[in-house]
N, C-alpha and C positions, 0 to 999 in steps of 0.2 A: 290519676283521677282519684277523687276521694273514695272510701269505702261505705259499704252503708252498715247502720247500729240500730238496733230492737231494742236498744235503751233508750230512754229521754227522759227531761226535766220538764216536768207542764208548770205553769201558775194557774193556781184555783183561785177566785177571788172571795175575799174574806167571807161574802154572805152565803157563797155557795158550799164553803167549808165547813162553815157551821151548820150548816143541813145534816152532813153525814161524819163531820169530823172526831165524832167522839166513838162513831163506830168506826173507823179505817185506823188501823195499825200496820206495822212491816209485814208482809205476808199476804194481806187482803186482798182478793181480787174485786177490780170495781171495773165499772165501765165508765168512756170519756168520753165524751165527742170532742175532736180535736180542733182548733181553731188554729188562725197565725195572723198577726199584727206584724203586716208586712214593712221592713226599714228601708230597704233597697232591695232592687228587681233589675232583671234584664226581662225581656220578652225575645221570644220565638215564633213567629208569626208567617200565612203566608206574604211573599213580597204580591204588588198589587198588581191584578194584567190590565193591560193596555186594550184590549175588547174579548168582545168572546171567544174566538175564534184562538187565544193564546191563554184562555184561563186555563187546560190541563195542562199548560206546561210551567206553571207555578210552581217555585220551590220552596219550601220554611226555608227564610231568615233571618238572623240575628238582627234585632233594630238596633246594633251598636258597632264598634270596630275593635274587633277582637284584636287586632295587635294593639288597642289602646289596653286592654283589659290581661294582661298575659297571665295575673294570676288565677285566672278563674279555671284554665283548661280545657273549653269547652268541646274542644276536637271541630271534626267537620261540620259544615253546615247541615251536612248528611244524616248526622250520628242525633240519636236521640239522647234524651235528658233521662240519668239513671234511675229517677224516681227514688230518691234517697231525703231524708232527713239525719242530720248529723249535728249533735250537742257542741255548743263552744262553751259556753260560759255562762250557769244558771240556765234558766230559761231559752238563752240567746241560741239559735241555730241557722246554720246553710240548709237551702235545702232545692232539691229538684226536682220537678212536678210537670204533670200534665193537665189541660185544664177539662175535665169528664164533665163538667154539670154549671148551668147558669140559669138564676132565674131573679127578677126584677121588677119587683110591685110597687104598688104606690103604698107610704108609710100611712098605718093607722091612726097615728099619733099626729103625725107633722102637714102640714097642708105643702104644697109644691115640690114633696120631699119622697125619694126613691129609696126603698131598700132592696141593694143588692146583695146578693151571695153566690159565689164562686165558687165549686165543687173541685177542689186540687187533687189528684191520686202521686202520694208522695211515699208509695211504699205501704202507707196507713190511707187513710181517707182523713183530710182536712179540707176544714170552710175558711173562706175568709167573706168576712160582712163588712157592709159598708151603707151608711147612707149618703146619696145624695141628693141636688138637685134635681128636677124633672128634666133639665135640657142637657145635663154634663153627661160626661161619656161613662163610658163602665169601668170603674174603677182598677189600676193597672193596666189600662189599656188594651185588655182583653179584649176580644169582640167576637170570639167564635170557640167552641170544645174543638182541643187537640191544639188550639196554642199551649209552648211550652213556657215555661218561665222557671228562670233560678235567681235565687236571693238570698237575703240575710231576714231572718223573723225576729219575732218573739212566739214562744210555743204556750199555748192558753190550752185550759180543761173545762169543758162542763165535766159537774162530777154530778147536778142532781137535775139541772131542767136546761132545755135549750129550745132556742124559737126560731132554729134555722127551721127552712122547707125541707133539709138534705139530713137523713137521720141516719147518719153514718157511724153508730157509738162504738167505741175500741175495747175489747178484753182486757185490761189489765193487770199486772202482778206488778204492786207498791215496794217498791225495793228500799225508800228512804226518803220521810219528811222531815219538811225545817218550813216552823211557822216563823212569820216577820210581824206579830203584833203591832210593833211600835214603826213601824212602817207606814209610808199613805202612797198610796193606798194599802191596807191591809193585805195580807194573802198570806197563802202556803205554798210550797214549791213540792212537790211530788216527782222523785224519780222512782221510774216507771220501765216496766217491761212486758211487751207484747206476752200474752197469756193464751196458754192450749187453747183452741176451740171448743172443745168442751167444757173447760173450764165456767165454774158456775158463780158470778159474781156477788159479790157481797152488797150490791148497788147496782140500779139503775138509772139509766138518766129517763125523765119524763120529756114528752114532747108538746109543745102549744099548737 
């Protein structure tokens, strides 16, 4: 089974970098609130009872077939998801989570148009947003806190304002930036390492 790291690579997006990027250098502690732009998921879920009388005997299942899947290792249907985030390449990460927090308004902006956010406990506290429809389902397939899910991401940072409801901002210690100017979308990549708790950051993220 994979290991878990207190290191990662976020992408900040170009306008948010330029807020604070002339003050963050190697060494800096800043805070993040983490996001993930999910590529692919499984879900962990309960299976569905057949009336009341057999809902406590409901167990989490896999909605997939784990001898299709061998490289993932997911162990028993029993065993929980280790609540790990783990770096592949850039930005790009595995990771294993539990779903803590959901909450689902109608968009300020969009008429017939839902925004949702997902509360994941992956070790760190990460969001995942999403808007939709007024009738489509929740995004991931989610539909209750303590479904699990494992997947491949992309790992994202507020580093100055975020308009999730879920203000979960992360300590960080900046081990190593590379901006991609001539990139589009623009961005910086920041690897990053979970920071003391006391540690007093050099930035905060603001909330709407």
């Amino acid at each position: 089974m994979l290991s878990s790291y207190q290191e990662f690579t976020v992408a900040i997006d170009d306008w948010d970098w330029e807020s604070f990027g002339h003050r963050i250098m190697i060494g800096s502690i800043v805070e993040l609130q983490l996001s993930i732009s999910v590529f692919k998921f499984w879900l962990k879920k309960y299976s569905a009872a057949l009336d009341k009388e057999t809902a406590h005997e409901r167990q989490r299942e896999w909605l997939i077939d784990l001898t299709k899947e061998p490289m993932l290792d997911l162990g028993r249907e029993s065993d929980p998801v280790k609540r790990i985030i783990q770096p592949l390449r850039a930005n790009l990460s595995y990771f294993e989570g539990v779903i803590t927090g959901i909450t689902r308004k109608a968009s300020k902006v969009e008429e017939k148009v839902d925004r949702v956010n997902i509360l994941l406990d992956c070790g760190v506290q990460v969001v995942v947003e999403a808007l939709i429809g007024k009738n489509d389902p929740s995004p991931l397939g989610v539909s209750s806190v303590g479904d699990e899910i494992v997947g491949i991401c992309g790992l994202l940072g507020s580093l100055s304002y975020s308009s999730s409801p879920f203000k979960v901002p992360v300590k960080m210690k900046v081990i190593d930036i590379n901006s991609f100017e001539r990139r589009r979308p623009e961005m910086a990549l920041l690897t990053v390492e979970i920071a003391p708790q006391d540690a007093i950051p050099d930035t905060k993220v603001s909330y709407s």
